[in-house]
C-alpha positions in Angstrom: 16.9 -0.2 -27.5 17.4 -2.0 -24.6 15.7 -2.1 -21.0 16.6 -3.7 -17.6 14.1 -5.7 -15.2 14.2 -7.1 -12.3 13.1 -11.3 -12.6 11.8 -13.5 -9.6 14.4 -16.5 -9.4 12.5 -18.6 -7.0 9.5 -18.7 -5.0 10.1 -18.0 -1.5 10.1 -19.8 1.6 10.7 -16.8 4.5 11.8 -13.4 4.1 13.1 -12.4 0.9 16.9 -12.2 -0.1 18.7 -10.5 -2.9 19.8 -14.2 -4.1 15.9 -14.1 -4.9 15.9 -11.6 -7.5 17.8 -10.9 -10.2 18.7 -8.1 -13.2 18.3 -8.3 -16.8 18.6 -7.0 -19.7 16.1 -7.0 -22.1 15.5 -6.0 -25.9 13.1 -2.8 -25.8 11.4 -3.1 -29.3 10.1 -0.5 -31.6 6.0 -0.1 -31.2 4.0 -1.7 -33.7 0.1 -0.6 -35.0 -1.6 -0.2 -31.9 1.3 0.0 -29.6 3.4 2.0 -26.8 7.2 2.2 -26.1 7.5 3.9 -22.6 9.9 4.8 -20.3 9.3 4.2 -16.8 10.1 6.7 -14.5 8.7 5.5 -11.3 7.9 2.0 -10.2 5.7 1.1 -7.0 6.8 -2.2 -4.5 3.8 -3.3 -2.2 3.9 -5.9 0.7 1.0 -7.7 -1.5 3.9 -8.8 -3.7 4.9 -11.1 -1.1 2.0 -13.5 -1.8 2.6 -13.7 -5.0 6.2 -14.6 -4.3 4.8 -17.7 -2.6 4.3 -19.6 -5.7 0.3 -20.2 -4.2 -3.0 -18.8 -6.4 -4.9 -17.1 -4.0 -6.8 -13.6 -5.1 -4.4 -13.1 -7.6 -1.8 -15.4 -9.5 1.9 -15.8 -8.8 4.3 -14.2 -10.6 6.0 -16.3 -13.3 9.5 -17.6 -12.1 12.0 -15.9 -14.8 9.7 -13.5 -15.8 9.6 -9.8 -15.3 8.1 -8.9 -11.9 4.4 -7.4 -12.4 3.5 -4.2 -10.4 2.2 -0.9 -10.5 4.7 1.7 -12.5 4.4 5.1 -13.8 5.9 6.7 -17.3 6.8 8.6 -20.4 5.2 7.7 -23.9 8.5 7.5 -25.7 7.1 6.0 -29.7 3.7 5.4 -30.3 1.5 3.8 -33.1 -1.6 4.0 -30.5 -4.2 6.8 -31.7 -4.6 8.8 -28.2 -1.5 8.6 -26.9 1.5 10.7 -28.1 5.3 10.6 -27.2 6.0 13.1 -24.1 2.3 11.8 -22.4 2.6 10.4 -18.9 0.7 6.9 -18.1 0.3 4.3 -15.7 0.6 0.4 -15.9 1.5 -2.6 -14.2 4.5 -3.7 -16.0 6.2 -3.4 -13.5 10.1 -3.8 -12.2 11.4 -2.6 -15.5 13.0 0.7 -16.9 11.0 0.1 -20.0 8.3 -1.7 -22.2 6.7 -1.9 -25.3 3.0 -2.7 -25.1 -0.4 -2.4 -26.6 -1.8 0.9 -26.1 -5.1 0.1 -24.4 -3.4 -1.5 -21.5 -2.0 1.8 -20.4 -3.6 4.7 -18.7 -3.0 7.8 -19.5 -2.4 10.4 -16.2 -2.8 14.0 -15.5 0.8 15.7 -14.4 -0.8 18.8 -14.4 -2.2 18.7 -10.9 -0.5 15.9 -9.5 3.3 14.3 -9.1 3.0 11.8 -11.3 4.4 9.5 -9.0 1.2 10.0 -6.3 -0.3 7.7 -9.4 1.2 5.1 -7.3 0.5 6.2 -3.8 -2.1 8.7 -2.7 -4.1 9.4 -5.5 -3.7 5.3 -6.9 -4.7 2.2 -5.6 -2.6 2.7 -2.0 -4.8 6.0 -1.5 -7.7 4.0 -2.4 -7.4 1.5 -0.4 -7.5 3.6 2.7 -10.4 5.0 1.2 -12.4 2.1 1.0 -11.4 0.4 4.0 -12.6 3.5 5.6 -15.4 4.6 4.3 -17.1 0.9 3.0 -15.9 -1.3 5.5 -15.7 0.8 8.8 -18.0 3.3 7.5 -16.4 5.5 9.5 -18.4 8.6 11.6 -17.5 11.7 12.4 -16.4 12.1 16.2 -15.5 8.3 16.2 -11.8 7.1 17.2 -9.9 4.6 15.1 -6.7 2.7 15.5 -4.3 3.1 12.4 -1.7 0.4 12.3 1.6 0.8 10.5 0.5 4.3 10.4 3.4 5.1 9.1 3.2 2.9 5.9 1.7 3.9 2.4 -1.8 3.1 3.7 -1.7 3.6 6.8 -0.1 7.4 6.3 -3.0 7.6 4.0 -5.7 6.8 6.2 -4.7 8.8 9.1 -5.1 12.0 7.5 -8.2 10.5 5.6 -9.8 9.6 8.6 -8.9 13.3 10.3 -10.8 15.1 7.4 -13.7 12.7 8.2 -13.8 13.9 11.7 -12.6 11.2 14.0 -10.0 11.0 16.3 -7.1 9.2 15.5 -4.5 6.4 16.9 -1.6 5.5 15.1 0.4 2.7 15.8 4.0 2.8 14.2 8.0 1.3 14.7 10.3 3.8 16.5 10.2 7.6 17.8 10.9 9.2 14.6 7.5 7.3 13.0 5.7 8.2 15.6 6.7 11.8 15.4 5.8 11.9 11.4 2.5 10.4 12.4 1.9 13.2 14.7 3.0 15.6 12.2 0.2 14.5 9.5 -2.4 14.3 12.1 -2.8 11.5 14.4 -4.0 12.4 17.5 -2.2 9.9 19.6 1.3 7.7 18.3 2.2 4.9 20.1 5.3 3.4 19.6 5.0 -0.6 19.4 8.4 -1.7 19.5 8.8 0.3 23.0 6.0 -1.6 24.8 4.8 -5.1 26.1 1.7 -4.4 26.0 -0.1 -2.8 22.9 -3.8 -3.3 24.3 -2.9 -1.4 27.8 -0.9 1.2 25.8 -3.8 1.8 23.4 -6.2 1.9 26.8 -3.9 4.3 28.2 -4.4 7.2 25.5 -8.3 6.3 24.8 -10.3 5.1 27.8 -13.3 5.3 26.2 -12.2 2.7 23.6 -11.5 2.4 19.6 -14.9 2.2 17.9 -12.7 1.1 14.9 -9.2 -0.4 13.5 -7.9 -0.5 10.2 -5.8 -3.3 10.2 -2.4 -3.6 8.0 0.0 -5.4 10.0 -2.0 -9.3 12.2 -0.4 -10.6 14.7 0.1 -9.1 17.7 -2.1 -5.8 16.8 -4.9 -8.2 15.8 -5.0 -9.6 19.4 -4.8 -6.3 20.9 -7.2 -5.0 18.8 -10.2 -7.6 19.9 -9.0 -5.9 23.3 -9.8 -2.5 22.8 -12.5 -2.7 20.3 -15.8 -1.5 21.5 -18.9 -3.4 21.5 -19.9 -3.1 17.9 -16.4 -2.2 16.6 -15.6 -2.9 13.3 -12.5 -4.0 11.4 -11.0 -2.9 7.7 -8.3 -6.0 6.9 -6.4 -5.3 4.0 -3.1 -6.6 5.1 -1.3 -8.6 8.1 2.5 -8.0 7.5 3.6 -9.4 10.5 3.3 -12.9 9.2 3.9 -12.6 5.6 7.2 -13.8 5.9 6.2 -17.2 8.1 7.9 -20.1 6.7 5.1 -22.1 8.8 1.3 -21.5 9.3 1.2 -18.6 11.7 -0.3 -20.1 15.6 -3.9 -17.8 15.9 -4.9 -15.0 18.5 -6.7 -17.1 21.9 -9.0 -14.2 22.0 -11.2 -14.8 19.4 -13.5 -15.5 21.3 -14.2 -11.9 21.5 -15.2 -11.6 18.0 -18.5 -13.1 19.4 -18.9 -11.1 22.8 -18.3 -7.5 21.6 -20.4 -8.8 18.1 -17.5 -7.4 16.1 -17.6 -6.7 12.5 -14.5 -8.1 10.6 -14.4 -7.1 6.8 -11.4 -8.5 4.4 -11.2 -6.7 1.4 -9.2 -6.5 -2.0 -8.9 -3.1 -3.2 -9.7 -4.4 -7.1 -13.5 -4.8 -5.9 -14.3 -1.6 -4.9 -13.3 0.0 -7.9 -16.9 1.4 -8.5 -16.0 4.1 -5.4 -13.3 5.3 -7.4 -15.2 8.8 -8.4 -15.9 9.6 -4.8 -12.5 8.8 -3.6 -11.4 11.2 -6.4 -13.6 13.8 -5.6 -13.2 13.5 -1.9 -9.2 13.6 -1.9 -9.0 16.5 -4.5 -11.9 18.5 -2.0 -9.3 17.6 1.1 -6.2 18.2 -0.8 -7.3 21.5 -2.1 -8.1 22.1 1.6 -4.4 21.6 3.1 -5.7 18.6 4.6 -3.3 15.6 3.1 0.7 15.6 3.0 1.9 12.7 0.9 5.0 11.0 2.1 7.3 9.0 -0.1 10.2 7.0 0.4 12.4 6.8 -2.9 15.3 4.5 -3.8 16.9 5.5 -7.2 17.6 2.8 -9.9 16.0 -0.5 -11.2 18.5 -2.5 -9.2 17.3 -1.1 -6.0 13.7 -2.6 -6.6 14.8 -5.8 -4.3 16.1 -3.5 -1.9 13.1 -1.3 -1.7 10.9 -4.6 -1.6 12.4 -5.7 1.3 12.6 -2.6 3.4 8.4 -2.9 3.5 9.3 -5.6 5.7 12.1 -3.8 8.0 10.4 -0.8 8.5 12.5 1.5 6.2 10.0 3.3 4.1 7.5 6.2 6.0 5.0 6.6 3.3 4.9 5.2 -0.2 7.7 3.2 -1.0 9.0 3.6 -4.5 11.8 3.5 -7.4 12.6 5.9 -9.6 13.8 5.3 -12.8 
């Protein structure tokens, strides 16, 4: 049987190119004692994948050049020689850009179907779903009647967090790329969408729709929403950074914000954080989101491309805006 994957040909310097990638075919060998053959049928691409693309160990290790691309996937048990899992059961892994593997069965997890898409594995009720969660709830500890700044509210987590941070109780600002963004942030609950591409000036537009000021900002995207975020920010605001975007893609070390000086003034409370270390809040994020999805209160939003060979595609659309929602593959 065989199986097609997407390999990293080079480590990047910039934005990433197709001439980066490329898509091969790989044996897809029978399970042995203890093992798995699955079928993928949806695989996830996350901007975080760009670091590892850089060839540098920071949190996490780069991917291998030549090797299959590692990542979040969803699939169908197709043999297996692995005592609690049976051909026909959904699980999730993180092999990745591949239609296909053949792995040991402990390294897979199996999923519920039953009450979820499988594919919301990957976004809302997985690790993208959590991270909103956590950045939320541990690192802004977020209050009811508060208002918070969303960036790339549009995006996976930032979609997430909007309507996360509405069944909390606070008032919402979304920042996203274009009208029709803005209008699907609107849709899912943000109380005010402002589109960044149509002004000069984030902080004043920000300003304009809450006078009072942001008591918080969960920040996915650096640069110039960073800056304008020390601007806004309350005394005592707080920061969630999970992600800067913006500069991912800087062949050069980005220049930094001449504001941070602010940091001090306003005695601002800035909180990095890796999703893989707040795993112990997993139970409450499960219980919280099936209480709010039972409740009408989330709308997950995905943004599909169809076939292994679009994963580069897909990748690089994070970075042009093309995804609202979860960006995946299916297989």
């Amino acid at each position: 049987m065989k199986s097609r994957e997407v390999h990293l040909n080079a480590y990047l310097q910039g934005e990433p190119k197709p001439e980066n990638f490329s898509v091969v075919e790989a044996d897809l060998p029978a399970p042995d004692i203890g093992q798995v053959r699955v079928r993928n049928t949806y695989i996830s691409v996350d901007p975080y994948m760009r670091g590892r693309m850089s060839g540098r160990h920071t949190y996490i290790a780069p991917f291998a050049i030549g090797a299959v691309m590692e990542g979040g996937a969803v699939g169908v048990v197709a043999d297996s020689e692995f005592d609690g899992l049976n051909p026909g059961d959904h699980v999730m892994s993180m092999y990745g850009w591949r239609e296909g593997y053949t792995a040991a069965g402990n390294t897979v997890m199996k999923i519920d179907t039953q009450s979820l898409p499988e594919q919301a594995y990957l976004g809302i009720a997985g690790l993208t779903g959590l991270t909103a969660y956590v950045g939320l709830k541990r690192m802004i500890d977020l209050k009811e009647g508060e208002t918070v700044w969303m960036s790339a509210g549009a995006g996976a987590v930032g979609s997430a967090g909007i309507q996360f941070a509405k069944a909390m109780g606070a008032t919402v600002i979304a920042t996203a790329g274009g009208a029709e963004k803005c209008e699907y942030v609107k849709s899912i609950g943000a109380d005010h969408a402002i589109d960044y591409k149509a002004t000069d000036d984030l902080a004043a537009a920000i300003r304009a729709v809450a006078p009072q000021g942001v008591d918080a900002y969960f920040e996915n995207v650096g640069g110039t929403h960073f800056t304008a975020a020390l601007e806004v920010l309350n005394p005592r605001g707080r920061i969630a950074a999970c992600g800067m975007i913006q500069r991912y893609n800087d062949a050069e070390q980005a220049s930094i914000t001449d504001n941070l000086t602010m940091i001090v003034g306003k005695s601002l409370n800035i909180r990095g954080f890796i999703v893989s270390d707040h795993m112990d809040i997993q139970g409450d994020f499960v219980s919280d989101l099936t209480s709010w999805m039972m409740a009408g209160k989330i709308q997950p939003a995905e943004t599909v491309l169809d076939g292994i060979d679009q994963a580069p595609a897909a990748f690089m659309g994070l970075f042009e805006g093309r995804n609202t929602g979860k960006m995946l593959v299916k297989i």
